[in-house]
N, C-alpha and C positions, 0 to 999 in steps of 0.2 A: 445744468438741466438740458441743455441744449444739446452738449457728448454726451449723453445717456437717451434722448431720443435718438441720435445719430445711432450709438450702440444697438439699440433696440430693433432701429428698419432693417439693420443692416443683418442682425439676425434671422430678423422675419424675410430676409431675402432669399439669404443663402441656407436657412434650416430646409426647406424642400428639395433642394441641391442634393443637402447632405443627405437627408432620409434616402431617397433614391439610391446613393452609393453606397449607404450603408446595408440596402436592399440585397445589393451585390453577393455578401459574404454570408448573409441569413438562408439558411432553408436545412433542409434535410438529406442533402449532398453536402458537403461541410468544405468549404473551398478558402486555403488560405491564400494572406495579402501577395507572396508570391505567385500564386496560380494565378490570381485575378490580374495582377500585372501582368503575366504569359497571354495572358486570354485577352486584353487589350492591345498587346504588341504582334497577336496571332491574329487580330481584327484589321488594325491598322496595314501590318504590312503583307497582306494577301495568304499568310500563309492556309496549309489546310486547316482547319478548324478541329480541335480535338475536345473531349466532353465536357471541359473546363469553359471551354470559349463557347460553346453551344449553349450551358445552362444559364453564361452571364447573358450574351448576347440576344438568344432567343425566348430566354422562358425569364429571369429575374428584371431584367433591365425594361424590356415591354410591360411586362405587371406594375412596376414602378410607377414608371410616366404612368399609363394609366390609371392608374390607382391616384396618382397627383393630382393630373387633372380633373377626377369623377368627384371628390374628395374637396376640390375648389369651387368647383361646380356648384357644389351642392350645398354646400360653407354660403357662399358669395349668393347664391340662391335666397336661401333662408333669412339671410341678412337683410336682403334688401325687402322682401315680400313681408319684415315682420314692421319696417320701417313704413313700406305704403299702408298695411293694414294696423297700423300703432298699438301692435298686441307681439308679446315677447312670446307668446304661447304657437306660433304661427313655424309651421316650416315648410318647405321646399317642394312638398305634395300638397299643399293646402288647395290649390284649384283645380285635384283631380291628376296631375300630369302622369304621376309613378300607376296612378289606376288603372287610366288607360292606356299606357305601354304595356301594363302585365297582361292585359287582357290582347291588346295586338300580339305582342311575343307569343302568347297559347297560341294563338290562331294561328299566327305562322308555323310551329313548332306541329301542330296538327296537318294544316295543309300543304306543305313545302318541306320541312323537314332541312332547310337548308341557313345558315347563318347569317350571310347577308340581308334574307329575307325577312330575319326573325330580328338585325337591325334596324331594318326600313322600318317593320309592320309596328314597333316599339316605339319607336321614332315619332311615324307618322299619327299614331292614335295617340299617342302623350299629346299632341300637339291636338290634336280633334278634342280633345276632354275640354283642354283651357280654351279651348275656343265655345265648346258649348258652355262654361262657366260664365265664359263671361258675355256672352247673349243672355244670359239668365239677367247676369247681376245688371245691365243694363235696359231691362224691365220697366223699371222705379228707376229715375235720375234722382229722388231726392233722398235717399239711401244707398248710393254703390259701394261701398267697404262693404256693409251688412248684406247687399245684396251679392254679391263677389263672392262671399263666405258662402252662403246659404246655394247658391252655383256651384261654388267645389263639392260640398256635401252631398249635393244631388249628384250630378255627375259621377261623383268617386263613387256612389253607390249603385247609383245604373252600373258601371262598366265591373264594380267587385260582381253584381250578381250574372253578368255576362260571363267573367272570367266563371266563376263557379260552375256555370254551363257548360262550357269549353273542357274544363276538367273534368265532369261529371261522364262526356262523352270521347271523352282522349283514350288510348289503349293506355291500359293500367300497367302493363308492362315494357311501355319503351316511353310512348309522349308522356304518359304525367308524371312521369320521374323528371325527364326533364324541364319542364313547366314548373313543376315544386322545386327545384333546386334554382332553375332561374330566378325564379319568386324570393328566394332566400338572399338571393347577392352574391356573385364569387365574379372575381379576376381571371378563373383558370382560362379562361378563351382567348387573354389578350396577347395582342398580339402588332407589329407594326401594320397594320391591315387596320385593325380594328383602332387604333390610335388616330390616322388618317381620317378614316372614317367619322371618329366622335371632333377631332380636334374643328373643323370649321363651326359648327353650331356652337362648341362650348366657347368659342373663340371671340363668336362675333356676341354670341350672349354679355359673356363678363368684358367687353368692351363695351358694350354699349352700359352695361350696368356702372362701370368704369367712369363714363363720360355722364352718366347720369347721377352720379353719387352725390354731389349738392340738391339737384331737386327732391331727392325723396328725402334727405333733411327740412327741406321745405315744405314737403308733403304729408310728413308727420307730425307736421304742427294741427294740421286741422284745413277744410276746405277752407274756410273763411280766409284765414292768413293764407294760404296759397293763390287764394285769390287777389288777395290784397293785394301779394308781391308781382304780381301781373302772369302767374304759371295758367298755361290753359292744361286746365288736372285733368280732364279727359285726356285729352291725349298724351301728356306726360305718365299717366297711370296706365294707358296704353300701351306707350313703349317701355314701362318697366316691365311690364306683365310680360311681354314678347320675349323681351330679353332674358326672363329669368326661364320663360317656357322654354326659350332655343336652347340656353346653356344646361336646365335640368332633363330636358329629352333627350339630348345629346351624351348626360350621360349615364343615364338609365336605357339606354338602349342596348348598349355597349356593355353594360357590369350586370342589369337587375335591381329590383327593388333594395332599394338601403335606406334604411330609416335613422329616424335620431341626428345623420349629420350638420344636416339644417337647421336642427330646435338646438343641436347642445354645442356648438361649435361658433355662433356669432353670439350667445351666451360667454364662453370663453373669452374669446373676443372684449367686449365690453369689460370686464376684467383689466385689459390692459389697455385700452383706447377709449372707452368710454362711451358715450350715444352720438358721436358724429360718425355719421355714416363715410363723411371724405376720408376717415382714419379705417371705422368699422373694417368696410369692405376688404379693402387690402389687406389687412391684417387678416379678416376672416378666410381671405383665400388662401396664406400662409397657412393656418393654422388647419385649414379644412387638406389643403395638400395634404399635410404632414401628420393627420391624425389618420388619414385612411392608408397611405403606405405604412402606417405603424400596426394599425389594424389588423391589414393583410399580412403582415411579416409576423404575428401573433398566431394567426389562424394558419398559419401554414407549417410552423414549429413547437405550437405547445401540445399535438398532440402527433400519431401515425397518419391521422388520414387531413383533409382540409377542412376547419369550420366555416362554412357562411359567413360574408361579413353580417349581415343583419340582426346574426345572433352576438357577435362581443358589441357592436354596438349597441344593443337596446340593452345588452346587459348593462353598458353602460351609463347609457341614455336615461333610462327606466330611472333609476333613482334622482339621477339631476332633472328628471322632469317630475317629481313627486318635491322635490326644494322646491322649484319653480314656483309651483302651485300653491305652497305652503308660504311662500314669501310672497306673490301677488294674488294669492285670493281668487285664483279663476280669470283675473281684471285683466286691466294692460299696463301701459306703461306704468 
């Protein structure tokens, strides 16, 4: 039992490793194991860079890690937010975050027209939504799950019919092409810029979620037993909420709205590890890597042009949350 858990980590280690490498040889330039090894030894040793070593180096290999990290994010996210709110039906936007980034990204995309910009303003109102959520849910102390829920809803909904605004008044032939495809989810912008950029929030997120992985086992017993166990649950529900807002705006700023990863990926998870969230997590970040550089290496060769992630994912999403439903009944755990 013991060499087959060992097998298993060790897997969940090195599988997002491998996805990324495997990123290398996939796309619609068709580059063999030879080239890719030119294109590493043309990296390595200074030489000039010719279009093998350009498309590993600058366009496949940045998609990747990106893709890894947004992918973990969003996984590790989901996990943890459905473990504090003890409802499996919960994912990684539930308190508003992906609302209010789409709706910051319009506005940027409207009045600046510039991409840094259009990461901050993503960034920074992802992070304004979970904050007005949770002044809501903190109303009533003697309901905060229910009160938290009924905050993300409100909120998601203020800023969906804000963005609708922003679009309504975007020029229909340059911004809201852009804003609609933002909306949808793509890689195509990443870049080691934009890697930098997301990697501090997503970083300090799933570490803290990291360090925090026994208490929200504790937290989804119920307040009482969390009390009991001496957890001060405000603030531990505090710094999960923080942490998951940091790691999911961090990477929703950077990709665009992607749905499904959060509800069907610590789903998976559970699968092979079970309801302890000290296993969950990790594992859901493995899996979360590795399901969106899968993704993205999907939509960028099954067809001529690039599909959206949001669309293979709720393709795929879609049905495993219609099981979901049909196995717990709307309920929770």
């Amino acid at each position: 039992m013991k060499f087959k858990r060992i097998i298993l980590a060790l897997a969940l280690v090195f599988a997002p490793f491998a996805c990324i490498v495997l990123s290398a040889f996939l796309g619609r330039y068709p580059l063999s194991p030879v080239e890719i090894f030119h294109a590493i030894v043309n990296r390595l040793s200074g030489v000039a860079p010719d279009v093998g070593t350009n498309i590993v180096w600058e366009i496949r290999l940045p998609r990747a890690i990106l893709g890894s990290m947004v992918g973990a994010s969003l996984a590790v996210s989901g996990a943890a937010l459905q473990g504090l709110f003890r409802n499996p039906l919960v994912s990684s936007g539930m308190l508003g975050v992906s609302a209010g980034a789409g709706f910051g990204a319009a506005l940027a995309i409207v009045l600046f027209h510039n991409t840094f910009m259009i990461y901050l303003f993503a960034f920074l109102f992802g992070i304004l939504a979970v904050a007005l959520s949770y002044m809501i849910g903190r109303i009533y102390d003697t309901a905060p799950v229910i009160m938290l829920v009924l905050g993300g809803v409100i909120v998601s909904s203020i800023f969906s019919a804000l963005l609708s605004l922003i679009k309504y008044i975007a020029d229909p032939y340059v911004e809201l092409p852009s804003i609609v495809f933002w909306l949808m989810g793509s890689l195509s912008s990443a870049s080691y810029k934009s890697i930098l950029i997301s990697s501090i929030p997503v970083f300090i997120g799933l570490a803290g979620l990291m360090l925090m992985r026994w208490r929200i086992n504790v937290l989804s017993m119920g307040d009482r037993e969390a009390r009991s166990m001496g957890l001060n649950i405000n603030l531990d529900r505090a710094v999960v909420i923080i942490c998951t807002t940091l790691a999911t705006a961090g990477a929703v700023c950077v990709s665009g709205i992607i749905g499904w990863v959060g509800l069907v990926i610590p789903h998976m998870g559970r699968i092979i590890a079970g309801n302890d969230n000290r296993i969950l997590i990790p594992v859901s970040m493995s899996l979360g890597a590795c399901f969106l550089v899968i993704i993205d290496n999907l939509g960028r060769i099954i067809t001529g042009g690039e599909i959206p992630l949001s669309i293979l994912t709720a393709i795929i999403g879609g049905p495993f949350f219609v099981y979901l439903l049909k196995k717990t009944k709307g309920g929770g755990w």
